[in-house]
VOGU-3710 file (C-alpha; in Angstrom, 3 decimals, decimal comma):
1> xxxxxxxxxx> 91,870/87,451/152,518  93,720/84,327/152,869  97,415/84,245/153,316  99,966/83,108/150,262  100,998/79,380/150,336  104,739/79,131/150,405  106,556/76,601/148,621  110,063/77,418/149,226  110,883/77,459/145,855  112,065/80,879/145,589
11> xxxxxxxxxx> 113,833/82,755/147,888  114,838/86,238/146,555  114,571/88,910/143,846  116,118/91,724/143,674  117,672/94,451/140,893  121,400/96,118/140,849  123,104/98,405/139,130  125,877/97,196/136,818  128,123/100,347/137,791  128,600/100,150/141,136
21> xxxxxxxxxx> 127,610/96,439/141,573  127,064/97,071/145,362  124,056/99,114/144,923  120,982/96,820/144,738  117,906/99,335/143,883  115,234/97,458/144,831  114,890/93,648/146,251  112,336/91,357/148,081  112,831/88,535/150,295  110,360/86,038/150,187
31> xxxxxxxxxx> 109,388/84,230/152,951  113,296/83,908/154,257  115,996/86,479/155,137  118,528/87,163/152,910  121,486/88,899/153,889  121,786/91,962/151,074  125,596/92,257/151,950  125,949/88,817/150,984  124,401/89,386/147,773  126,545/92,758/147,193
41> xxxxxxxxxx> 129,360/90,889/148,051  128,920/87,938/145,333  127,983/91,208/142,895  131,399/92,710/143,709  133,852/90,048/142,739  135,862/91,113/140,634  135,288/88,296/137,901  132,095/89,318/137,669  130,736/89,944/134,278  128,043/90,047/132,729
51> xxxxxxxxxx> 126,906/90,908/128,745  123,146/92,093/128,323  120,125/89,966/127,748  122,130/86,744/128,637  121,702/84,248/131,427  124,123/83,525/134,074  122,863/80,439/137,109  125,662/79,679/139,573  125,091/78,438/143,183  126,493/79,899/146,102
61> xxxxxxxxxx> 125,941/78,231/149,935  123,502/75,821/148,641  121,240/78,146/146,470  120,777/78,983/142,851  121,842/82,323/142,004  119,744/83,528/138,126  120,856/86,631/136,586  120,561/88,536/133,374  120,966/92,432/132,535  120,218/94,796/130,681
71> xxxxxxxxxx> 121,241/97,795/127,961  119,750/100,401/130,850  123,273/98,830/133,069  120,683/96,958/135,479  121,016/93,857/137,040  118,434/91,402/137,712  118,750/88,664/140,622  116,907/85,774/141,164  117,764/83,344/144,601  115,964/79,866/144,293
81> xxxxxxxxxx> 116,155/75,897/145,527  119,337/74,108/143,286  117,010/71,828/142,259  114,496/74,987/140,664  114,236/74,355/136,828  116,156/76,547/134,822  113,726/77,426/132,166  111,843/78,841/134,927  114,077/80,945/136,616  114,908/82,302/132,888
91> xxxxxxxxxx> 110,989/83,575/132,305  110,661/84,739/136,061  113,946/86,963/135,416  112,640/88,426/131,773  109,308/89,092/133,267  110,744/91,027/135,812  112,795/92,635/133,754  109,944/93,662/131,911  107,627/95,053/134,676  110,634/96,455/136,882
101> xxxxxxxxxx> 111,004/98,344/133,393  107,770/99,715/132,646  107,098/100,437/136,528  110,595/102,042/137,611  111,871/103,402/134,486  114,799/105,243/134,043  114,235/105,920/138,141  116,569/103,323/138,344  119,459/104,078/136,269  120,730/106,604/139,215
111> xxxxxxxxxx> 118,781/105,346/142,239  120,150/104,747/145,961  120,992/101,367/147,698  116,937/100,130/148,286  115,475/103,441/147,201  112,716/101,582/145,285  111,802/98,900/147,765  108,796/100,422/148,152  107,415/102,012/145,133  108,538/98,041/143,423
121> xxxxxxxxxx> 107,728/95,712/146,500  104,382/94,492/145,818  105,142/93,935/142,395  108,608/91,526/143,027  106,472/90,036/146,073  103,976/89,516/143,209  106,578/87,651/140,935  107,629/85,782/143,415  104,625/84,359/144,936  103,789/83,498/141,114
131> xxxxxxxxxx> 107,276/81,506/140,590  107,550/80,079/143,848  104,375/77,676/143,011  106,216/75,451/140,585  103,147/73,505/139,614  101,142/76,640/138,006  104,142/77,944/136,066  105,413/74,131/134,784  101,745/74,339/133,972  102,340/77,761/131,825
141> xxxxxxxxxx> 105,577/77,055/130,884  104,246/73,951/129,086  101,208/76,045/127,646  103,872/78,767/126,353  106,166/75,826/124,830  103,144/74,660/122,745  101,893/77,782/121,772  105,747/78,739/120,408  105,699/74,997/118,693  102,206/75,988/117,427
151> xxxxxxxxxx> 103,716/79,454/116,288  107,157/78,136/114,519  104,769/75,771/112,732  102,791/78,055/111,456  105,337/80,056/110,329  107,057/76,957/108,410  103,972/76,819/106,606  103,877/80,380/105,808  107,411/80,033/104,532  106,557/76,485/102,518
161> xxxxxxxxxx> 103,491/78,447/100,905  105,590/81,332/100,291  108,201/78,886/98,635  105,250/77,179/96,812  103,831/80,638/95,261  107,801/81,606/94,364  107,566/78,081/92,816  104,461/78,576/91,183  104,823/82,136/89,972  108,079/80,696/88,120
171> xxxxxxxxxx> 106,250/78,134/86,539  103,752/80,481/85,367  106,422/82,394/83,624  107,862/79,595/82,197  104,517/78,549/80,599  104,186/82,284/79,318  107,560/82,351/77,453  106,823/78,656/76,180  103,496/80,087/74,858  105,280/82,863/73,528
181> xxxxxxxxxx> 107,925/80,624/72,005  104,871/78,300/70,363  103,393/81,611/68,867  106,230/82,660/67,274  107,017/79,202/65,463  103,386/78,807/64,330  103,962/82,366/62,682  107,214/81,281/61,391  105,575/77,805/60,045  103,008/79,406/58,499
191> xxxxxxxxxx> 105,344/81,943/56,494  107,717/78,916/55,674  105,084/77,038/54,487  103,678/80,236/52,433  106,841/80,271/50,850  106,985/76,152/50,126  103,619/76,448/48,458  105,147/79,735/46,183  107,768/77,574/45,126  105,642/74,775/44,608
201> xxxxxxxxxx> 103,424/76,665/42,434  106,669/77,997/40,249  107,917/74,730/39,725  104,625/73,486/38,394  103,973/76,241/36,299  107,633/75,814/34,950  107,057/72,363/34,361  103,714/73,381/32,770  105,520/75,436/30,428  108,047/72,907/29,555
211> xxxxxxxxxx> 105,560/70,437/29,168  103,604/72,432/26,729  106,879/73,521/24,972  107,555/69,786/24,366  104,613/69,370/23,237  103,846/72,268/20,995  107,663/71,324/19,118  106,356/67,110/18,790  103,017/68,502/17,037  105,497/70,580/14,955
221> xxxxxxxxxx> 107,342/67,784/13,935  104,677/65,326/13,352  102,603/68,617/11,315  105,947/69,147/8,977  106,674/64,860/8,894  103,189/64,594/7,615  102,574/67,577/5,359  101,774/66,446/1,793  104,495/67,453/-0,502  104,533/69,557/-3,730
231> x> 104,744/67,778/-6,761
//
């Protein structure tokens, strides 16, 4: 099996305990030696704090220090190269986070100074022989930026079609009220003109009757100017 290729990218992980800041449960140096009561020391002082799931990069001697904690009171600890990128040193501390998690549990919360070096060695050697080779993970880092970009896209679209159907389903209802609206003043047209051609029909057939009055009185006067009298 052939030997790991060293970068010297990354030079330490490790995990602590919040209370009692001294106490680091489990750590790995890679490829150099790092002095663990220098690191207890820099976790000691008493300016030191730190609020869960945030990042906090300092350097210290000419190194990068990464951490970030947790709700469980655990530190995580990452020792890298100044010039390391940032963005990396975030994802290599959340993914251990995340498999220091699932593989140590709540072992940790009460566990002794390097009590789970062994049980979690091979999997922080692991990590770090993964993030010391900063070509593969600027590789995957890029991969995971477009896949996000791909991802909040999508999901701008699946809010603009939601907006669109919100849009749409308004619309709809306006059309449905206007149609109702229509329907009721064709009904009330056709009543109102009902009524207009009632009227209509009374006034003619007053007139009519007028009409025929007027005319049934002329014949009476022209039938009594023109009736032969007695002699």
């Amino acid at each position: 099996m052939a030997s790991p290729q060293y970068f010297g990218n990354l030079h330490f992980l490790g995990v602590a305990r919040i209370a009692g800041q001294g106490i680091v449960v489990a750590s790995h140096s890679y490829n150099t030696e790092t002095d663990l009561n220098g690191v207890r020391q820099v976790l000691e002082q008493p300016n030191m704090s730190i609020t869960p799931g945030k990042h906090y990069s300092f350097d210290v001697a000419q190194v990068m220090w990464h951490l970030i904690s947790d709700d469980m009171g655990l530190i995580y600890i990452m020792i890298c190269k100044t010039s390391y990128p940032q963005r990396c040193a975030h994802t290599c501390l959340e993914e251990l986070q995340r498999t220091f998690v699932a593989k140590a549990g709540d072992k940790a919360r009460n566990a002794k100074d390097r009590s789970l070096d062994k049980s979690c060695g091979s999997l922080l050697q692991k990590i770090c022989q993964k993030y010391d080779n900063l070509n593969e993970i600027d590789k995957l880092a890029s991969v995971t930026l477009k896949v996000e970009s791909v991802k909040l896209t999508m999901q701008d679209n699946v809010d603009l079609a939601l907006q669109n159907c919100v849009k749409l389903e308004s619309i709809e209802k306006a059309a449905e009220d206007l149609q109702q609206q229509a329907g009721v003043f064709k009904k009330n047209a056709n009543e109102l003109k009902k009524r207009m051609w009632w009227k209509n029909l009374k006034m003619k057939l007053i007139l009519g009757g007028v009409i025929i009055v007027i005319l049934g009185v002329i014949a009476l006067v022209i039938w009594i100017a023109t009736k032969p009298k007695d002699e």
